[in-house]
C-alpha positions as CSV (number, residue, x, y, z in Angstrom):
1,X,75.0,-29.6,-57.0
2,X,76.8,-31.8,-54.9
3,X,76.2,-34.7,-56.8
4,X,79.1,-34.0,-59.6
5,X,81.8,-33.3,-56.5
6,X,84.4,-35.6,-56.9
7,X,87.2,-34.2,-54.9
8,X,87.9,-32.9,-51.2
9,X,90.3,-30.6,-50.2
10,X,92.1,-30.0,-47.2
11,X,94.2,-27.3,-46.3
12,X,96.4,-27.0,-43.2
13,X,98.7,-24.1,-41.8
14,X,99.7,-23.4,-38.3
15,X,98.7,-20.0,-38.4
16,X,95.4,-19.6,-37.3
17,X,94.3,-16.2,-38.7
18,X,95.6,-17.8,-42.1
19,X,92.6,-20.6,-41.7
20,X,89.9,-18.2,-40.4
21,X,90.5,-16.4,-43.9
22,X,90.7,-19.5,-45.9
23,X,87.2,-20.4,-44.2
24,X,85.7,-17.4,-44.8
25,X,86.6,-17.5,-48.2
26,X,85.5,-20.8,-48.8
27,X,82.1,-19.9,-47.1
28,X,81.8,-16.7,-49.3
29,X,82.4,-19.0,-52.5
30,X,79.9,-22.0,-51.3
31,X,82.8,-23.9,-51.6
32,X,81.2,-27.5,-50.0
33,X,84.3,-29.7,-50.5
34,X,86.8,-27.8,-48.8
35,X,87.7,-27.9,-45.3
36,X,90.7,-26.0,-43.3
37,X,92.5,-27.0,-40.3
38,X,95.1,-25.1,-38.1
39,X,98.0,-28.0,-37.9
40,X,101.4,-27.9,-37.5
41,X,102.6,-30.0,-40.6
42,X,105.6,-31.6,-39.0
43,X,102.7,-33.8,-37.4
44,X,99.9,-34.0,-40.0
45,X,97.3,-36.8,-39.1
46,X,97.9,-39.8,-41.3
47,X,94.4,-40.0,-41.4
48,X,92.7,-39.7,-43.7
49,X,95.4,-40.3,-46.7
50,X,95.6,-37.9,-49.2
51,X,96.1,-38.8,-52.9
52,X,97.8,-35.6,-53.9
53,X,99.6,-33.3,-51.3
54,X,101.1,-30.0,-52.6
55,X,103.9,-27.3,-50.6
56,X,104.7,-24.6,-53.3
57,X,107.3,-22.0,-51.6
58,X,106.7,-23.5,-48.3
59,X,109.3,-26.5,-47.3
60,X,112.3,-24.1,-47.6
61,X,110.9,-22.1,-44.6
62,X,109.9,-25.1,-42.1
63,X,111.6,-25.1,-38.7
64,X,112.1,-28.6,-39.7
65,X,111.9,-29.2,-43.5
66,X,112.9,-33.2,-42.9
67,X,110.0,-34.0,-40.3
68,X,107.6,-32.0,-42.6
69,X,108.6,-34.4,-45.5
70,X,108.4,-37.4,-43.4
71,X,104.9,-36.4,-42.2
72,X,103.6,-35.6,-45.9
73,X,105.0,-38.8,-47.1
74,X,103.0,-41.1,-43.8
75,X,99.6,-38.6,-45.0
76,X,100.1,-39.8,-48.6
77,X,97.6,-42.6,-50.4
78,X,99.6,-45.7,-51.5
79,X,100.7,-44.2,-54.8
80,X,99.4,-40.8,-54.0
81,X,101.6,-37.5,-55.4
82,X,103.7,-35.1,-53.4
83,X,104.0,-32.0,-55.8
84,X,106.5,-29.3,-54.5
């Protein structure tokens, strides 16, 4: 099965009961290519880059909107896609 995944996710929140639930759903649907991480996002790693980063109904409600941007835009591939 893994042979046809093409694609990794990653998904970060600060909140840490809102990872344990994304890992346990994950891990209920066998879900191999997706991994969760407890991060505040005004310091995402820039490593490794991402080509596509998505915040629906999220930016609005950062402490600090700017340095959330900023940080998205260092974790971003060379011509990767921020999608808000």
């Amino acid at each position: 099965m893994a042979s046809h995944i093409r694609s990794n996710f990653t998904g970060y929140d600060i909140a840490e009961d809102a990872i344990a639930l994304a890992r346990e759903e994950a891990n209920e649907l066998a879900l191999s290519n997706s991994t969760f991480n407890v991060v505040d996002v005004t310091d995402m790693p820039d490593d490794p880059k991402f080509n596509l980063i998505t915040a629906f109904d999220a930016i609005h409600d950062q402490k600090a909107p700017d340095a959330v941007l900023r940080s998205a835009n260092r974790a971003l591939a060379s011509g990767g896609t921020f999608l808000m």
